[in-house]
PQR file with spaces between the fields and no chain letter, atoms N, CA, C, O and H, PARSE charges and radii, in Angstrom:
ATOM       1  N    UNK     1       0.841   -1.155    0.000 -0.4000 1.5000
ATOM       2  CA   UNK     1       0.000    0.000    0.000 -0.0000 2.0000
ATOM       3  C    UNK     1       0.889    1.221    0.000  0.5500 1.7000
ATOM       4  O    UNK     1       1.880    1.257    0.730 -0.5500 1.4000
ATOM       5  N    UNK     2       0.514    2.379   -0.922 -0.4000 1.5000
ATOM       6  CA   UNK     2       1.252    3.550   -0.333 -0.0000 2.0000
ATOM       7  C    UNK     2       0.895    4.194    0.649  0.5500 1.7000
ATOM       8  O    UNK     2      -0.169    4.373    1.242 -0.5500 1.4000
ATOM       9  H    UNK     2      -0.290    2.350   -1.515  0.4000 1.0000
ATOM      10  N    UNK     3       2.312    4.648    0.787 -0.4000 1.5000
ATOM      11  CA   UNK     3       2.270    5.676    2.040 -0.0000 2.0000
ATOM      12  C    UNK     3       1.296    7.079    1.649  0.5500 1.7000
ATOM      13  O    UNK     3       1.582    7.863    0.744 -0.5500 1.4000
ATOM      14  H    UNK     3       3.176    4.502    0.305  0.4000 1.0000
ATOM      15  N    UNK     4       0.053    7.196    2.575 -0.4000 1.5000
ATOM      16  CA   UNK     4      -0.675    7.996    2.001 -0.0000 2.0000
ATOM      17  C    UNK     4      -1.444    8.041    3.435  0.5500 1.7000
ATOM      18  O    UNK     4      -1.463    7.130    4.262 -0.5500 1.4000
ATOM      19  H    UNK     4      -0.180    6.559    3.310  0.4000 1.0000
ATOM      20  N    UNK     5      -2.116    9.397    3.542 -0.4000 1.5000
ATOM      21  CA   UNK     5      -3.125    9.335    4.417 -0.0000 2.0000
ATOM      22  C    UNK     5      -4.186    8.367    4.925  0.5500 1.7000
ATOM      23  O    UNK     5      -4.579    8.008    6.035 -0.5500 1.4000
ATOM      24  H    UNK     5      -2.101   10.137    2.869  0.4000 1.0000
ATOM      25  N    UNK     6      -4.676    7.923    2.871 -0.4000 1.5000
ATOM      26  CA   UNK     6      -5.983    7.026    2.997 -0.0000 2.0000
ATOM      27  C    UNK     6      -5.271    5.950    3.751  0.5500 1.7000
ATOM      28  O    UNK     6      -6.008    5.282    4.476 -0.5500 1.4000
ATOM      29  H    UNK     6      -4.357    8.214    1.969  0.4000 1.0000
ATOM      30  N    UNK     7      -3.857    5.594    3.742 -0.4000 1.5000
ATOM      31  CA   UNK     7      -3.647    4.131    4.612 -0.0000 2.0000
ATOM      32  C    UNK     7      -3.476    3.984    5.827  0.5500 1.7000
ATOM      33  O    UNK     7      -2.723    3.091    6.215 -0.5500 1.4000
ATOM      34  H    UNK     7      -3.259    6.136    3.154  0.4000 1.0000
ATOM      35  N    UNK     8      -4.185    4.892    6.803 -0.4000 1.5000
ATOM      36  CA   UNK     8      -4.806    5.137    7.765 -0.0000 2.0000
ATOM      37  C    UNK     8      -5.846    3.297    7.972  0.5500 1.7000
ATOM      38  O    UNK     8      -5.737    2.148    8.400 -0.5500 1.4000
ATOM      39  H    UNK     8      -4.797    5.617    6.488  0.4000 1.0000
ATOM      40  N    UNK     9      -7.087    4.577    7.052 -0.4000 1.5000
ATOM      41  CA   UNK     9      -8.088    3.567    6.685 -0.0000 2.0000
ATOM      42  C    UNK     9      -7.902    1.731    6.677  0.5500 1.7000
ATOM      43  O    UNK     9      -8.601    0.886    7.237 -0.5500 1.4000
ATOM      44  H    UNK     9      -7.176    5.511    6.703  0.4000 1.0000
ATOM      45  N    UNK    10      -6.678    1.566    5.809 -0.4000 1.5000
ATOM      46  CA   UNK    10      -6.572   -0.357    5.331 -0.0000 2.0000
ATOM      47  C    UNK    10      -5.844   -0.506    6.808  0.5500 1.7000
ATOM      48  O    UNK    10      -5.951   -1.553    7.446 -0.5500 1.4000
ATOM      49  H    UNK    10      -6.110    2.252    5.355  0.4000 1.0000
ATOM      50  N    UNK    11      -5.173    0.509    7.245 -0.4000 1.5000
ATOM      51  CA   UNK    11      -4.347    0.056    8.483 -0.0000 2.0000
ATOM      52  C    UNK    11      -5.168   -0.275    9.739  0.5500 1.7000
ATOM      53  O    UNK    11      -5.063   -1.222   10.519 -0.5500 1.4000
ATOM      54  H    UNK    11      -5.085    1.359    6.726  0.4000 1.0000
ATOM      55  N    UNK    12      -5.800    0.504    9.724 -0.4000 1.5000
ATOM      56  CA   UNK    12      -7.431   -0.113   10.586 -0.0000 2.0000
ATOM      57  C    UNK    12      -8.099   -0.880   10.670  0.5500 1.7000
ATOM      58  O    UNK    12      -8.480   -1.450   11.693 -0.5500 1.4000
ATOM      59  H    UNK    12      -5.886    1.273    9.091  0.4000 1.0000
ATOM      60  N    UNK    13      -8.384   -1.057    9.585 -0.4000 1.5000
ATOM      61  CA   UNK    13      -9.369   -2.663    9.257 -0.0000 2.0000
ATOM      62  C    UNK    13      -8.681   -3.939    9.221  0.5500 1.7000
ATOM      63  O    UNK    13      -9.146   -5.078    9.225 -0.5500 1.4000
ATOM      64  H    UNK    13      -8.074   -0.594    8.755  0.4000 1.0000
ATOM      65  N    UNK    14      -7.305   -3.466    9.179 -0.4000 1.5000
ATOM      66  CA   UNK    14      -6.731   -5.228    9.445 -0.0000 2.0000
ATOM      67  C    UNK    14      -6.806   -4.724   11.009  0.5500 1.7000
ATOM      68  O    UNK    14      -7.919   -5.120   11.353 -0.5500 1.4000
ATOM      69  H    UNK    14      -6.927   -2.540    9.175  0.4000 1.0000
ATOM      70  N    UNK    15      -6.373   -4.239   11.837 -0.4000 1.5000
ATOM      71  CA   UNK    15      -6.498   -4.178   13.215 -0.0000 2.0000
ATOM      72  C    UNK    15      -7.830   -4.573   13.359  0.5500 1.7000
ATOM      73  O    UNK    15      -7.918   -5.705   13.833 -0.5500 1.4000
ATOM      74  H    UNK    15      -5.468   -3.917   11.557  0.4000 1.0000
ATOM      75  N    UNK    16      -8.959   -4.002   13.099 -0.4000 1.5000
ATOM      76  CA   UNK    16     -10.254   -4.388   13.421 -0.0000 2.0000
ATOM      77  C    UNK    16     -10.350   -5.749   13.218  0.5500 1.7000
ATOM      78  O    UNK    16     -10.915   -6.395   14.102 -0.5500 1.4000
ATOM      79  H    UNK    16      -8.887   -3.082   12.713  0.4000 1.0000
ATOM      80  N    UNK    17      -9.646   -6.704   11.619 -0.4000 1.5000
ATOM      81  CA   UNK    17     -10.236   -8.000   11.846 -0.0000 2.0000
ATOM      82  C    UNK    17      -9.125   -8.697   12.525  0.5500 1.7000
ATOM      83  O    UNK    17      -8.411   -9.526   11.961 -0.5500 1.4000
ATOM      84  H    UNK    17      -9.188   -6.180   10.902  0.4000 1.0000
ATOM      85  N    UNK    18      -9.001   -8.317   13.812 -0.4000 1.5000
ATOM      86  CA   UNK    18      -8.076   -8.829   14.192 -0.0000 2.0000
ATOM      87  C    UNK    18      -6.587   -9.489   15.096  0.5500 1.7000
ATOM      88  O    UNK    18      -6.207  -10.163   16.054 -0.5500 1.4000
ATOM      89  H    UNK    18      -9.581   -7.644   14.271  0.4000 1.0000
ATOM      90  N    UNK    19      -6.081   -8.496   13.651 -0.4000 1.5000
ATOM      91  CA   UNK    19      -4.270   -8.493   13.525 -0.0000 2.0000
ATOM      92  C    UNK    19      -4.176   -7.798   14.887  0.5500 1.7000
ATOM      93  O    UNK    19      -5.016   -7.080   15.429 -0.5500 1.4000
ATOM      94  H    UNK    19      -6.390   -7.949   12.873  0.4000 1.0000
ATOM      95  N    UNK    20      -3.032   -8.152   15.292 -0.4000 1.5000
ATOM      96  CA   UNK    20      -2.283   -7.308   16.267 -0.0000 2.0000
ATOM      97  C    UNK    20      -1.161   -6.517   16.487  0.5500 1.7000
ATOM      98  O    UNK    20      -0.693   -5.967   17.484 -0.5500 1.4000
ATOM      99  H    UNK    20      -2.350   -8.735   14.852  0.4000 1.0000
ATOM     100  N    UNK    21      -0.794   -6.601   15.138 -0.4000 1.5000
ATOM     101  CA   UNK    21       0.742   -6.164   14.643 -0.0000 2.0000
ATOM     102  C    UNK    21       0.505   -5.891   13.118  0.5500 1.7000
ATOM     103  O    UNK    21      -0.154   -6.718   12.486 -0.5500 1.4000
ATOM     104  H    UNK    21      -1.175   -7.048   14.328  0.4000 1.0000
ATOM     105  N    UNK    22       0.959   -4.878   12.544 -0.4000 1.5000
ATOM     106  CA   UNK    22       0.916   -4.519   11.198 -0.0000 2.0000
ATOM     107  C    UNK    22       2.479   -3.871   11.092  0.5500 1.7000
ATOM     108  O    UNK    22       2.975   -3.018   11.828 -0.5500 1.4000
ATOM     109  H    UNK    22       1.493   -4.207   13.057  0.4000 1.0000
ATOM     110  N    UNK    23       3.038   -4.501   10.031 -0.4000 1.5000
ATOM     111  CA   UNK    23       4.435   -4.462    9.678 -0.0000 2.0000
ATOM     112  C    UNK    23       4.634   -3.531    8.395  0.5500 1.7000
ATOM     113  O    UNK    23       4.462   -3.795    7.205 -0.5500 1.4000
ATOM     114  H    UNK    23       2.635   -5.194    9.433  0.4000 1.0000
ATOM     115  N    UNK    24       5.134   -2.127    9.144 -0.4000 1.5000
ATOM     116  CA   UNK    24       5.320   -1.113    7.644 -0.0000 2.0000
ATOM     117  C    UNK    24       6.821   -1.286    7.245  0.5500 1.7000
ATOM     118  O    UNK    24       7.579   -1.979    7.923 -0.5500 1.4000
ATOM     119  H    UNK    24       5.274   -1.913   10.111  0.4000 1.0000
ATOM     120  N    UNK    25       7.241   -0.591    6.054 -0.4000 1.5000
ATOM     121  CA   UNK    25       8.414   -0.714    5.506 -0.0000 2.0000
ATOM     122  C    UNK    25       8.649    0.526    3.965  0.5500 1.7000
ATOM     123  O    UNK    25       7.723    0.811    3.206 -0.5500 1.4000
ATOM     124  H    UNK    25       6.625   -0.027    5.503  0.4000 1.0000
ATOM     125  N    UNK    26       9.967    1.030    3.843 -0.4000 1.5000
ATOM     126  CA   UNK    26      10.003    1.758    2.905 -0.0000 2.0000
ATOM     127  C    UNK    26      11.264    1.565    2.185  0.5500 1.7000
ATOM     128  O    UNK    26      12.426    1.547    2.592 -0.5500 1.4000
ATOM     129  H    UNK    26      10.719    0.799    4.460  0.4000 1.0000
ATOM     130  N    UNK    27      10.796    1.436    1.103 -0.4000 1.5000
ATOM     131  CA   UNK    27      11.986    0.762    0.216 -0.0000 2.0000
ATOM     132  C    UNK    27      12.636    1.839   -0.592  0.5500 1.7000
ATOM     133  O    UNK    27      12.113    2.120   -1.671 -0.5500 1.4000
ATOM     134  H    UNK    27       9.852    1.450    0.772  0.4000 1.0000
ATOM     135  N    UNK    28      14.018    2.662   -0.098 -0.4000 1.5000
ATOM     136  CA   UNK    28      14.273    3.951   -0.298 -0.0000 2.0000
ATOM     137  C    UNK    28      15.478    4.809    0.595  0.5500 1.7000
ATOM     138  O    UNK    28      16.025    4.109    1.447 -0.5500 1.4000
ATOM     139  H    UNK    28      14.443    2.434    0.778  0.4000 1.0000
ATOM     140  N    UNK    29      15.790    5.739    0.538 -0.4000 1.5000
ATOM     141  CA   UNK    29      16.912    6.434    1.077 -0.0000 2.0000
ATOM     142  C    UNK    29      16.519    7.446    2.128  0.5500 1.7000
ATOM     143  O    UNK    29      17.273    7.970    2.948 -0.5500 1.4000
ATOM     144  H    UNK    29      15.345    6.307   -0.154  0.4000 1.0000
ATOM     145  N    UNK    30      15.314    7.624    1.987 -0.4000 1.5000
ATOM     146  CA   UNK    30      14.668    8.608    3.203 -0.0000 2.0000
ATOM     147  C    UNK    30      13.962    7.733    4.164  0.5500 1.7000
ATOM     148  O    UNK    30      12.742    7.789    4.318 -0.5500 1.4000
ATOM     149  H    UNK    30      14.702    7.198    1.321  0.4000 1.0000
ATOM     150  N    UNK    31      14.496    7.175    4.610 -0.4000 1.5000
ATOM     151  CA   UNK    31      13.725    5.858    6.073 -0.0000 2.0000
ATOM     152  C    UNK    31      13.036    6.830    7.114  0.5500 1.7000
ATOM     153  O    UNK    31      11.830    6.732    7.344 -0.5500 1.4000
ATOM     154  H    UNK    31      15.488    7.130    4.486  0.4000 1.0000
ATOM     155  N    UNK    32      14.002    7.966    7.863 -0.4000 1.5000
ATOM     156  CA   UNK    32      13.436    8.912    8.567 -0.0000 2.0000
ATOM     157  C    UNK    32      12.581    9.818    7.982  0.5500 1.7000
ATOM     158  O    UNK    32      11.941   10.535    8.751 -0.5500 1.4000
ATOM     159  H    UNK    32      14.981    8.045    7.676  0.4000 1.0000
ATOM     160  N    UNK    33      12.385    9.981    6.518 -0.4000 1.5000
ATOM     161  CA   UNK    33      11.241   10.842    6.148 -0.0000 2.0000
ATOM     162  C    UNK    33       9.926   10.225    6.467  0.5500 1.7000
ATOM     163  O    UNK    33       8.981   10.544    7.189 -0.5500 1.4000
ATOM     164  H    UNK    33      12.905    9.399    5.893  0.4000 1.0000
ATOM     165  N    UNK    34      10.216    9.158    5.616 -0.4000 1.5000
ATOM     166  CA   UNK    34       9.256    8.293    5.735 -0.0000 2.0000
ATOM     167  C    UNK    34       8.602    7.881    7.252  0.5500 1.7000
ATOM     168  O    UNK    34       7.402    7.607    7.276 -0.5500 1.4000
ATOM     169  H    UNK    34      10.984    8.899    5.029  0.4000 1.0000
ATOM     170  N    UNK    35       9.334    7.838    8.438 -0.4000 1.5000
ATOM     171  CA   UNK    35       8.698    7.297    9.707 -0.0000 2.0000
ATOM     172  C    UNK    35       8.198    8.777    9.909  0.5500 1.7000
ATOM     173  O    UNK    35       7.133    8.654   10.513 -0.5500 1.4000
ATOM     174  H    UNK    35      10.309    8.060    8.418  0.4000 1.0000
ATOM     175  N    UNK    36       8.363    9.682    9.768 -0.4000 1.5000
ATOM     176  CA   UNK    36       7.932   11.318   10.629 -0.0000 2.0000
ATOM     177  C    UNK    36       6.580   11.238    9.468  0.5500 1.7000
ATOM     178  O    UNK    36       5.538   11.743    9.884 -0.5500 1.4000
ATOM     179  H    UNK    36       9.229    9.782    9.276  0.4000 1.0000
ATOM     180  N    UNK    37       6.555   10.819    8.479 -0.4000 1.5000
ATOM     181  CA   UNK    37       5.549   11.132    7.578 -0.0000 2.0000
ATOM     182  C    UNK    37       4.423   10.093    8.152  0.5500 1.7000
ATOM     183  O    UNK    37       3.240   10.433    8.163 -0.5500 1.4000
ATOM     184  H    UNK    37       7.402   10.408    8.140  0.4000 1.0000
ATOM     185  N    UNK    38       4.950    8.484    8.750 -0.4000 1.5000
ATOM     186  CA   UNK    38       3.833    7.992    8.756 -0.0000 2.0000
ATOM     187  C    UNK    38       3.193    7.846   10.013  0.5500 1.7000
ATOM     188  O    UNK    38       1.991    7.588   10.081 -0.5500 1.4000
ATOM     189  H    UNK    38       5.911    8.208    8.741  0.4000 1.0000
ATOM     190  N    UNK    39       4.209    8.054   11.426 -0.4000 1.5000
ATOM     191  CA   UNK    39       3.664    8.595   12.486 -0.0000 2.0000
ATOM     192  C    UNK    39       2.571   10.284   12.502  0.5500 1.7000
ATOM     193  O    UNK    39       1.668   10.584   13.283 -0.5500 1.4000
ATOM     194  H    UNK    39       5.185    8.264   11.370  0.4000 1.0000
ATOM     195  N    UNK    40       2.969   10.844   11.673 -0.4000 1.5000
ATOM     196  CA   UNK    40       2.124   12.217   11.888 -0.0000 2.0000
ATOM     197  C    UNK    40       1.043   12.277   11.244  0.5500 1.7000
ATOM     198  O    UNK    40       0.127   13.009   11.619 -0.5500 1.4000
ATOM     199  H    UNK    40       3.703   10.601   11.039  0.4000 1.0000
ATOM     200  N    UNK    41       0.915   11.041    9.487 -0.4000 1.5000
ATOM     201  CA   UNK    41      -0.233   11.382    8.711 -0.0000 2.0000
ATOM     202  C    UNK    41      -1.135    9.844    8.819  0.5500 1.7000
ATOM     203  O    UNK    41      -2.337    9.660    8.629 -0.5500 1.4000
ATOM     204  H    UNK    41       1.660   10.446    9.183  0.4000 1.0000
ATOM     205  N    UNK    42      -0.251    9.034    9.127 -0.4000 1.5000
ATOM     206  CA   UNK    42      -1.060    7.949    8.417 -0.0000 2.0000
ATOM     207  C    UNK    42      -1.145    6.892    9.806  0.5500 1.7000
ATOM     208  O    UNK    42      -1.992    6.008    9.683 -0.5500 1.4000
ATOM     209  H    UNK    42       0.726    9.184    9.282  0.4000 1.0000
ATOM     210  N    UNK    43      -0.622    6.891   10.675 -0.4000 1.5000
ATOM     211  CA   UNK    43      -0.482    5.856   11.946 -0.0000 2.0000
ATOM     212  C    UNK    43      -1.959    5.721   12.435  0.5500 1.7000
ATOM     213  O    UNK    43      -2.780    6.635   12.518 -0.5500 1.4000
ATOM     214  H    UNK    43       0.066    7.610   10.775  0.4000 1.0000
ATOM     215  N    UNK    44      -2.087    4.778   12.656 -0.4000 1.5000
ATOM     216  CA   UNK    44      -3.764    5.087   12.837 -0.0000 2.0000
ATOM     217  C    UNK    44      -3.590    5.785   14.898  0.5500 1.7000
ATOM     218  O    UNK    44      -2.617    5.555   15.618 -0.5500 1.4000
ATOM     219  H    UNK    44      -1.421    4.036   12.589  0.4000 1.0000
ATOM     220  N    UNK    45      -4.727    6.515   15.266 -0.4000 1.5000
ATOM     221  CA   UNK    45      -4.532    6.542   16.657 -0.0000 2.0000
ATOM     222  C    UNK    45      -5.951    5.833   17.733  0.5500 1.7000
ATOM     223  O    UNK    45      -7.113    6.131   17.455 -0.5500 1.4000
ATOM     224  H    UNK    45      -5.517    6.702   14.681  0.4000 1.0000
ATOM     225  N    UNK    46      -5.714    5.163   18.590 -0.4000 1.5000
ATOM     226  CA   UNK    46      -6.181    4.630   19.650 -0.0000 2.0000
ATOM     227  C    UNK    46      -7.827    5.412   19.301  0.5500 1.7000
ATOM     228  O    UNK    46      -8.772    5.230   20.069 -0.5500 1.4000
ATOM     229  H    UNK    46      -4.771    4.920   18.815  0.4000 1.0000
């Protein structure tokens, strides 16, 4: 899935059926862009 707001949303619904662990990853040279981007836009919250 991309890194995107909407993956909020898919990141949820496997938690809902479920999962207890969802495993992200970014295949790329900005690793720390990428974690500040997906903790602030896309992490789902409690």
């Amino acid at each position: 899935m991309a890194a995107s707001p909407s993956g909020r949303l898919r990141i949820r619904r496997h938690l809902d059926t479920g999962f207890d662990e969802v495993d992200v990853n970014r295949i790329g040279p900005d690793q720390i862009g990428f974690l500040r981007f997906f903790d602030g836009e896309v992490r789902p919250r409690p």
